[in-house]
C-alpha positions as CSV (number, residue, x, y, z in Angstrom):
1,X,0.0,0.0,0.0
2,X,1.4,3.6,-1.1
3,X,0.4,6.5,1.2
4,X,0.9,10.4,0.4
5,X,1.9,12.3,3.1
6,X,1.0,15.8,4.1
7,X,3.7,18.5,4.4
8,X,4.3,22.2,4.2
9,X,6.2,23.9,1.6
10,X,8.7,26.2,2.9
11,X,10.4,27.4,-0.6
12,X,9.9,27.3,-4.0
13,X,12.5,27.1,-6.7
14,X,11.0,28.4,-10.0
15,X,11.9,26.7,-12.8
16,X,11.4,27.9,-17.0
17,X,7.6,27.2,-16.6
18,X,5.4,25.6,-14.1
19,X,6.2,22.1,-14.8
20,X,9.8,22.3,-13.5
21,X,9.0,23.9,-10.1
22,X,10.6,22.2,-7.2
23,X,9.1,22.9,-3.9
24,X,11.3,22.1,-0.4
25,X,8.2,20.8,1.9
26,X,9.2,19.9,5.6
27,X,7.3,16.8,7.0
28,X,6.9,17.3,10.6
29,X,10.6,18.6,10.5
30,X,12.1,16.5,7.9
31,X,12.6,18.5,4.4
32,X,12.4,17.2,0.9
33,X,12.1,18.4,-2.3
34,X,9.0,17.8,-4.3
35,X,8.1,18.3,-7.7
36,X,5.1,20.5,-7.9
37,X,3.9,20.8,-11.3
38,X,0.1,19.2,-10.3
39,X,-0.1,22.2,-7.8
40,X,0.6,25.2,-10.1
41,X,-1.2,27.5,-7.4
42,X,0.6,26.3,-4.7
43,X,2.6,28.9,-2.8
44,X,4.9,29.1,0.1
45,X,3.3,28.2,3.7
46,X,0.8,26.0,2.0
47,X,0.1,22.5,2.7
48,X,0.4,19.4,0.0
49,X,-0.1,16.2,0.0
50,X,3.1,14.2,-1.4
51,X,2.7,11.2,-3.0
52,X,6.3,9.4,-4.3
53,X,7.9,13.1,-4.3
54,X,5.2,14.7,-6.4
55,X,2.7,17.0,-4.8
56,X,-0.5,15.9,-5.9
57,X,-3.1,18.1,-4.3
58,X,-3.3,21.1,-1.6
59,X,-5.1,20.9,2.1
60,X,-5.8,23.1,4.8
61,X,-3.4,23.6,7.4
62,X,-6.1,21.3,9.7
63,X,-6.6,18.6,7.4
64,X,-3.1,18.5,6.9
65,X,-2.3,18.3,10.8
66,X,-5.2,15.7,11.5
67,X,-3.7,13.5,8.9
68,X,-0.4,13.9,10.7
69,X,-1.8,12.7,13.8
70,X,-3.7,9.7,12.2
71,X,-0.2,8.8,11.0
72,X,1.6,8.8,14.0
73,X,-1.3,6.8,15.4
74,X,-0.5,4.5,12.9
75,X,2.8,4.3,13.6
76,X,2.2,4.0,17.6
77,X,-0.1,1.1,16.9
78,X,2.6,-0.6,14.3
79,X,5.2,-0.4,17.1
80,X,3.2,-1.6,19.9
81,X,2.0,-5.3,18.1
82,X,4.6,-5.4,16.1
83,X,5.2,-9.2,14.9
84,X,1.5,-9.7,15.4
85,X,0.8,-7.7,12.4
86,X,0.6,-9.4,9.3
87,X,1.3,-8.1,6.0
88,X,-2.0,-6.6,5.4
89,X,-1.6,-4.7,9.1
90,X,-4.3,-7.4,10.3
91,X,-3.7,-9.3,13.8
92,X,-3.1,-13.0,12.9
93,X,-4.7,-15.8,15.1
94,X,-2.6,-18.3,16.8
């Protein structure tokens, strides 16, 4: 399963046109660059969601920070049963 990932973009390099603009987006404190040519109206501040380093639609600060959340939820839950998650992130019977 692919997830995209919410993040704020904290520069934008301009390219010759729109399609070669290059975003640096921090996710919760972790920066990457991101092509952003299926956000032309992005700008900086905003929120994206990033989907294999391609911002592939904008959000609302809140949206973006309850998705976070969810995430890290996620995570909590992944480290807490660990081996008792199968492949598909169900609990297997023993």
């Amino acid at each position: 399963m692919c997830l995209a990932i919410p993040g704020k973009v904290i520069s934008i390099e301009e390219g010759e046109d729109e399609i070669f603009r290059i975003g640096l987006v921090s996710f919760d404190g972790i920066n990457r660059e991101v092509n952003l040519a299926m956000v032309p109206e992005v700008k900086v501040n905003d929120y994206v969601l990033v989907h294999v380093g391609v911002a592939i639609q904008t959000l609302d600060e809140e949206e973006a920070m309850k998705t976070m959340e969810y995430l890290r939820e996620l995570n909590e839950l992944n480290e807490e049963l660990g081996p008792e998650l199968d492949q598909e992130g169900l609990g297997k019977e023993e």
